[in-house]
C-alpha atoms as an extended CHARMM CRD file, in Angstrom:
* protein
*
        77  EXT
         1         1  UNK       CA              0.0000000000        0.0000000000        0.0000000000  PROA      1               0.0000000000
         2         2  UNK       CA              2.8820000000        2.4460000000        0.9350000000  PROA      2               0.0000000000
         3         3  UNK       CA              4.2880000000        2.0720000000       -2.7610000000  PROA      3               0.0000000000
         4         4  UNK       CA              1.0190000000        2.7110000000       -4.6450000000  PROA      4               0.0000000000
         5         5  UNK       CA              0.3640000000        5.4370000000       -2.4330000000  PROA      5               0.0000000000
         6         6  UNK       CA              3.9660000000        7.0980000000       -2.3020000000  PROA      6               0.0000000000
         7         7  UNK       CA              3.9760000000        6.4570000000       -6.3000000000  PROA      7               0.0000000000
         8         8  UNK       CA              0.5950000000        8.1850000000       -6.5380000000  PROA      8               0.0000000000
         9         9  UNK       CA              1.5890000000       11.1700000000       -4.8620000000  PROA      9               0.0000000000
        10        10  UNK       CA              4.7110000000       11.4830000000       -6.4920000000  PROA      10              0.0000000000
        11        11  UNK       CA              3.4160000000       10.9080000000       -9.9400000000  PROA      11              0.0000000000
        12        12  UNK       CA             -0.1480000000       12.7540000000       -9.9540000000  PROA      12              0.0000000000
        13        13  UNK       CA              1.0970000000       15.7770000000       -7.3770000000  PROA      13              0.0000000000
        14        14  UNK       CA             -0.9480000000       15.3980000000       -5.0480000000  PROA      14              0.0000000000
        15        15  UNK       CA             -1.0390000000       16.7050000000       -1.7400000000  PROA      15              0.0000000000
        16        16  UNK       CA             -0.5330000000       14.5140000000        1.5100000000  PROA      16              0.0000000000
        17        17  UNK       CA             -3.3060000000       14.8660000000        3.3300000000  PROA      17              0.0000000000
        18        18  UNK       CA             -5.7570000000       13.1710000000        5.6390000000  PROA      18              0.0000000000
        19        19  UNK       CA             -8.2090000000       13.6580000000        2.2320000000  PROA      19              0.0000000000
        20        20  UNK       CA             -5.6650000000       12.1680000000       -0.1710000000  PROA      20              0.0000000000
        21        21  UNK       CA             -5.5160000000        9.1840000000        2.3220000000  PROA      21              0.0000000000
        22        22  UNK       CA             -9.1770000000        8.7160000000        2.2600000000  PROA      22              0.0000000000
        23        23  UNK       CA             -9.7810000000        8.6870000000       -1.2600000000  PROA      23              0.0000000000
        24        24  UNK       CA             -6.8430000000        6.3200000000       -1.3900000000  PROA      24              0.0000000000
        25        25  UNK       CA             -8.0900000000        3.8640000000        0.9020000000  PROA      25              0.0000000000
        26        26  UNK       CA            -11.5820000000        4.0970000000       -0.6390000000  PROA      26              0.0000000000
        27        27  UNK       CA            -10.0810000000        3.6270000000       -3.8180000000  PROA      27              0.0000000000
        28        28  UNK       CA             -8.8790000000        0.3060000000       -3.0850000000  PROA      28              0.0000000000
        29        29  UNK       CA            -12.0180000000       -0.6310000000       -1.1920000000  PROA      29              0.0000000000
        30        30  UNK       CA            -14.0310000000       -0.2290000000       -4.1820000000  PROA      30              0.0000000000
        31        31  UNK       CA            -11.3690000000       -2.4340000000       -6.0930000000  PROA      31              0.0000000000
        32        32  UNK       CA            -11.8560000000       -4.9310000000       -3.5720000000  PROA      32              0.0000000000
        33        33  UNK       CA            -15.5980000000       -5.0630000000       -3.7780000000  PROA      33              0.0000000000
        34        34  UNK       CA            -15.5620000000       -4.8600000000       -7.5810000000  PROA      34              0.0000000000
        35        35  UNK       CA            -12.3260000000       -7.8820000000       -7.3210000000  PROA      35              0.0000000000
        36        36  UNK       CA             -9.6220000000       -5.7280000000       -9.5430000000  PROA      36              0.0000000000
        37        37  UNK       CA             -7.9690000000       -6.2190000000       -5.8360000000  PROA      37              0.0000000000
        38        38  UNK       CA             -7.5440000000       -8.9290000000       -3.3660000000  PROA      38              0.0000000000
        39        39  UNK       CA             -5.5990000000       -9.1960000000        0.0790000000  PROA      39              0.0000000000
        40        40  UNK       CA             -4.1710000000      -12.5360000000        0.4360000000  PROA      40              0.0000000000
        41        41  UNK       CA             -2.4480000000      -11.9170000000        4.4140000000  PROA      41              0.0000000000
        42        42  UNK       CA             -6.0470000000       -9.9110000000        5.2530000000  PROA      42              0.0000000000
        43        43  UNK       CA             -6.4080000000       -6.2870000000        5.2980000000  PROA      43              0.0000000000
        44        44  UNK       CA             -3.4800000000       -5.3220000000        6.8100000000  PROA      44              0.0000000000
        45        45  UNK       CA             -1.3490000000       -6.5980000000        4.2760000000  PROA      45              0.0000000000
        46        46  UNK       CA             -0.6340000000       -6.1510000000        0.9020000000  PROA      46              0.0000000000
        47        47  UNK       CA             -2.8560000000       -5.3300000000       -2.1070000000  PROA      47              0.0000000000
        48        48  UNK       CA             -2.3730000000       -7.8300000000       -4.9500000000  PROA      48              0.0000000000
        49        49  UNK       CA             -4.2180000000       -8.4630000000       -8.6670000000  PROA      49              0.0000000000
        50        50  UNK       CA             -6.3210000000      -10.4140000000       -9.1020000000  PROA      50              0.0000000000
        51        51  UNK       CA             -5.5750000000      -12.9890000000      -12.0420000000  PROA      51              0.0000000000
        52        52  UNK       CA             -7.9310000000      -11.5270000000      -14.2110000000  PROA      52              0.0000000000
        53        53  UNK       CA             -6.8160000000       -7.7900000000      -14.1870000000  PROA      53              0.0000000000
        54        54  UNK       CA             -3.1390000000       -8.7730000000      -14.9760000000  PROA      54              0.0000000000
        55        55  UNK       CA             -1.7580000000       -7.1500000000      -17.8940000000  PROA      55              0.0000000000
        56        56  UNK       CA             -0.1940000000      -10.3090000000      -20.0770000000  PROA      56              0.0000000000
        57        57  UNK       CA              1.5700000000       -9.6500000000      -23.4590000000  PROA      57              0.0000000000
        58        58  UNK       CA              0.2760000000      -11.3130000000      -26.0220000000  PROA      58              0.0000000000
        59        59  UNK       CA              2.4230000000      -13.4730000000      -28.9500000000  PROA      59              0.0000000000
        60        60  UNK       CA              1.8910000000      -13.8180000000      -32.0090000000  PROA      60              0.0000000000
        61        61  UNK       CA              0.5640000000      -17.1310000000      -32.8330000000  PROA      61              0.0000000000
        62        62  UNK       CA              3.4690000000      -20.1250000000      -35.3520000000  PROA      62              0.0000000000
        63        63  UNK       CA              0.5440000000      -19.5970000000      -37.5400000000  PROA      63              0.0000000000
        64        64  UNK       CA              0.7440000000      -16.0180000000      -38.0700000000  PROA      64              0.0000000000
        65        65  UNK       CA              4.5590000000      -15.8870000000      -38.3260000000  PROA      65              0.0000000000
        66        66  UNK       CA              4.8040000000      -18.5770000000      -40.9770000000  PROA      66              0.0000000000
        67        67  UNK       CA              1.6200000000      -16.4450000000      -42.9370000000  PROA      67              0.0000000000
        68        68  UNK       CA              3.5250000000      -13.3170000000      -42.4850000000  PROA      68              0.0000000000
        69        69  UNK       CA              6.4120000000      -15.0770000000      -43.3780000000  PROA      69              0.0000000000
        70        70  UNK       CA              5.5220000000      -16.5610000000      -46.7270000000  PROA      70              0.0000000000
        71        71  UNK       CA              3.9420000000      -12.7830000000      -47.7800000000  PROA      71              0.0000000000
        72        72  UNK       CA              7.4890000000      -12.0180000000      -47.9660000000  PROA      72              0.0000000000
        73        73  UNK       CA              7.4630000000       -9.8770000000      -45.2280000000  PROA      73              0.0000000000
        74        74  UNK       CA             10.7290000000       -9.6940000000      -43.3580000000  PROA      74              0.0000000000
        75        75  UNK       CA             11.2290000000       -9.9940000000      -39.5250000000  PROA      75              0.0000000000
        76        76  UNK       CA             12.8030000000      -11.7120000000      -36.5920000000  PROA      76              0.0000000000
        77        77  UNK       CA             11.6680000000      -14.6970000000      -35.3230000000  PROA      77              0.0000000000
């Protein structure tokens, strides 16, 4: 919590106040309810993921390489 907050504040500007704090922590309430957020050591510990929200890069499929590939277009494999 101390990270996302401290990189928040640092990032956006923002003040640190008692009203920055509560917008913070409702914030990640809401994420909670909504399950963007979980807290796997309860609420006093971190604030993780969920599985779903994860940001995964995608690769391009053998398929569309070898396609791309016989087009004649060049790349790197």
């Amino acid at each position: 919590r101390k990270a996302i907050k401290d990189f928040l504040i640092n990032t956006y500007k923002l003040p640190d106040m008692s009203s920055t704090n509560k917008r913070f922590r409702m914030a990640i309430n809401k994420g909670i309810e909504k399950g963007i957020f979980y807290l796997p050591d309860g609420p006093k510990g971190p604030v993780k993921l969920t599985n779903e929200h994860k940001i995964k890069k995608e690769e391009p499929d053998n398929d569309e390489l070898l396609v791309s590939l016989s087009n004649g277009q060049r790349g790197a494999i």
